[in-house]
VMD Tcl script that draws the C-alpha trace (Angstrom):
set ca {
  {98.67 64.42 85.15}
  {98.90 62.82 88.33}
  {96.59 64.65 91.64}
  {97.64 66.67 94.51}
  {96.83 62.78 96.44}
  {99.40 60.95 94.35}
  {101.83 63.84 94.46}
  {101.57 63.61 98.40}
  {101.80 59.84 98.75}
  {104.65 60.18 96.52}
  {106.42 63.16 99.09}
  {105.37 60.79 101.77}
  {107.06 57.73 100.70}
  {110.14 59.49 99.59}
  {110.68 61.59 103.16}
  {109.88 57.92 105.12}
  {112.40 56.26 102.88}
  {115.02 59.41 103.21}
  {114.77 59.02 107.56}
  {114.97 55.19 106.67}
  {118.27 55.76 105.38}
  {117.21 53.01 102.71}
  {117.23 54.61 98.82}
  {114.89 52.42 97.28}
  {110.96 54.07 97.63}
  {108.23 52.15 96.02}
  {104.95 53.81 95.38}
  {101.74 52.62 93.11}
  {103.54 49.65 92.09}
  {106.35 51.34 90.76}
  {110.25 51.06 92.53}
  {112.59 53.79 92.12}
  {116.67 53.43 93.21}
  {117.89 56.50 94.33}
  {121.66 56.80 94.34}
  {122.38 59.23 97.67}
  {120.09 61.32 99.85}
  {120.63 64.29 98.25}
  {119.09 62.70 94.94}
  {116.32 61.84 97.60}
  {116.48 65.21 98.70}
  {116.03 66.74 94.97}
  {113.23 64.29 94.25}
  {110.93 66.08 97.32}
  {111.58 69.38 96.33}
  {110.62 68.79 93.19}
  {107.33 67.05 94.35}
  {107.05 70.13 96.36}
  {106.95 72.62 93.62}
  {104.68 70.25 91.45}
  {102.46 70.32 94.71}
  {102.29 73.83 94.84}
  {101.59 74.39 91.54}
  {98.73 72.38 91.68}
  {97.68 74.17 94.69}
  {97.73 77.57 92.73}
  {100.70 79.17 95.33}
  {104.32 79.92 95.12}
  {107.36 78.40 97.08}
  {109.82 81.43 98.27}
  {112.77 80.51 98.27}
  {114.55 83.60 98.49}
  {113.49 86.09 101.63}
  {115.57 89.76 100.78}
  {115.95 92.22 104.32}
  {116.83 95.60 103.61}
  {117.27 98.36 106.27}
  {117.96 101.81 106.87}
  {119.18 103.89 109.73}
  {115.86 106.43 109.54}
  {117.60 108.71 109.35}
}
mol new
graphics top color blue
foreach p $ca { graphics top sphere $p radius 0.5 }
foreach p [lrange $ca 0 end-1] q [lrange $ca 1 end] { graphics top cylinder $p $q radius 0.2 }
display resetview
Protein backbone atom coordinates (compact mmCIF):
# COMPACT_ATOMS: atom_id res chain seq x y z
CA UNK A 1 0.00 0.00 0.00
CA UNK A 2 1.68 2.93 -1.16
CA UNK A 3 2.10 6.25 1.73
CA UNK A 4 0.35 9.47 2.02
CA UNK A 5 4.25 10.74 0.39
CA UNK A 6 3.89 8.64 -2.74
CA UNK A 7 0.20 9.38 -3.03
CA UNK A 8 1.18 13.20 -3.01
CA UNK A 9 4.13 13.02 -5.39
CA UNK A 10 1.85 11.12 -7.48
CA UNK A 11 -1.13 14.23 -7.22
CA UNK A 12 1.82 16.44 -7.78
CA UNK A 13 3.11 15.10 -10.92
CA UNK A 14 -0.25 14.53 -12.39
CA UNK A 15 -1.65 18.39 -11.65
CA UNK A 16 2.07 19.73 -13.16
CA UNK A 17 1.58 17.50 -16.14
CA UNK A 18 -2.39 18.50 -16.45
CA UNK A 19 -1.22 22.72 -16.53
CA UNK A 20 1.59 21.31 -18.91
CA UNK A 21 -0.99 20.40 -21.24
CA UNK A 22 1.39 17.29 -21.94
CA UNK A 23 -0.56 13.68 -20.98
CA UNK A 24 2.28 11.64 -20.33
CA UNK A 25 3.29 11.89 -16.18
CA UNK A 26 6.13 9.79 -15.06
CA UNK A 27 6.58 9.11 -11.42
CA UNK A 28 9.01 6.43 -9.47
CA UNK A 29 10.18 5.15 -12.65
CA UNK A 30 6.98 4.33 -13.94
CA UNK A 31 5.26 6.37 -17.28
CA UNK A 32 1.66 6.56 -17.60
CA UNK A 33 -0.23 7.93 -21.14
CA UNK A 34 -3.20 9.58 -20.35
CA UNK A 35 -5.61 9.96 -23.24
CA UNK A 36 -7.41 13.65 -22.46
CA UNK A 37 -7.40 15.90 -19.41
CA UNK A 38 -10.36 14.79 -18.11
CA UNK A 39 -8.75 11.17 -17.73
CA UNK A 40 -6.02 13.43 -16.02
CA UNK A 41 -8.63 15.01 -14.20
CA UNK A 42 -10.22 11.52 -12.89
CA UNK A 43 -6.77 10.22 -12.04
CA UNK A 44 -6.36 13.30 -9.16
CA UNK A 45 -9.54 12.85 -7.76
CA UNK A 46 -9.03 9.58 -7.28
CA UNK A 47 -5.56 10.20 -5.63
CA UNK A 48 -7.53 12.59 -3.64
CA UNK A 49 -9.92 10.24 -2.07
CA UNK A 50 -7.07 7.56 -1.58
CA UNK A 51 -5.32 10.60 0.23
CA UNK A 52 -8.00 11.22 2.40
CA UNK A 53 -8.60 7.98 3.34
CA UNK A 54 -5.31 7.59 4.50
CA UNK A 55 -5.65 10.72 6.36
CA UNK A 56 -8.72 9.27 8.32
CA UNK A 57 -11.28 12.33 6.80
CA UNK A 58 -14.00 12.54 4.30
CA UNK A 59 -14.21 14.51 0.91
CA UNK A 60 -17.85 16.33 0.66
CA UNK A 61 -18.81 16.46 -2.28
CA UNK A 62 -22.27 17.27 -1.92
CA UNK A 63 -23.14 20.63 0.35
CA UNK A 64 -27.42 20.50 0.80
CA UNK A 65 -29.02 24.37 1.88
CA UNK A 66 -32.35 24.23 3.14
CA UNK A 67 -34.36 27.28 4.35
CA UNK A 68 -37.42 28.42 5.80
CA UNK A 69 -39.31 31.64 5.98
CA UNK A 70 -39.47 31.54 10.15
CA UNK A 71 -42.33 31.83 10.07
Amino acid sequence: MPTITDLRSRRDALSAQRSSGVARVSYDGKTVEYRSVVEIDRAIEALDREIAAAEGRRIVRQLRVTSTKGL
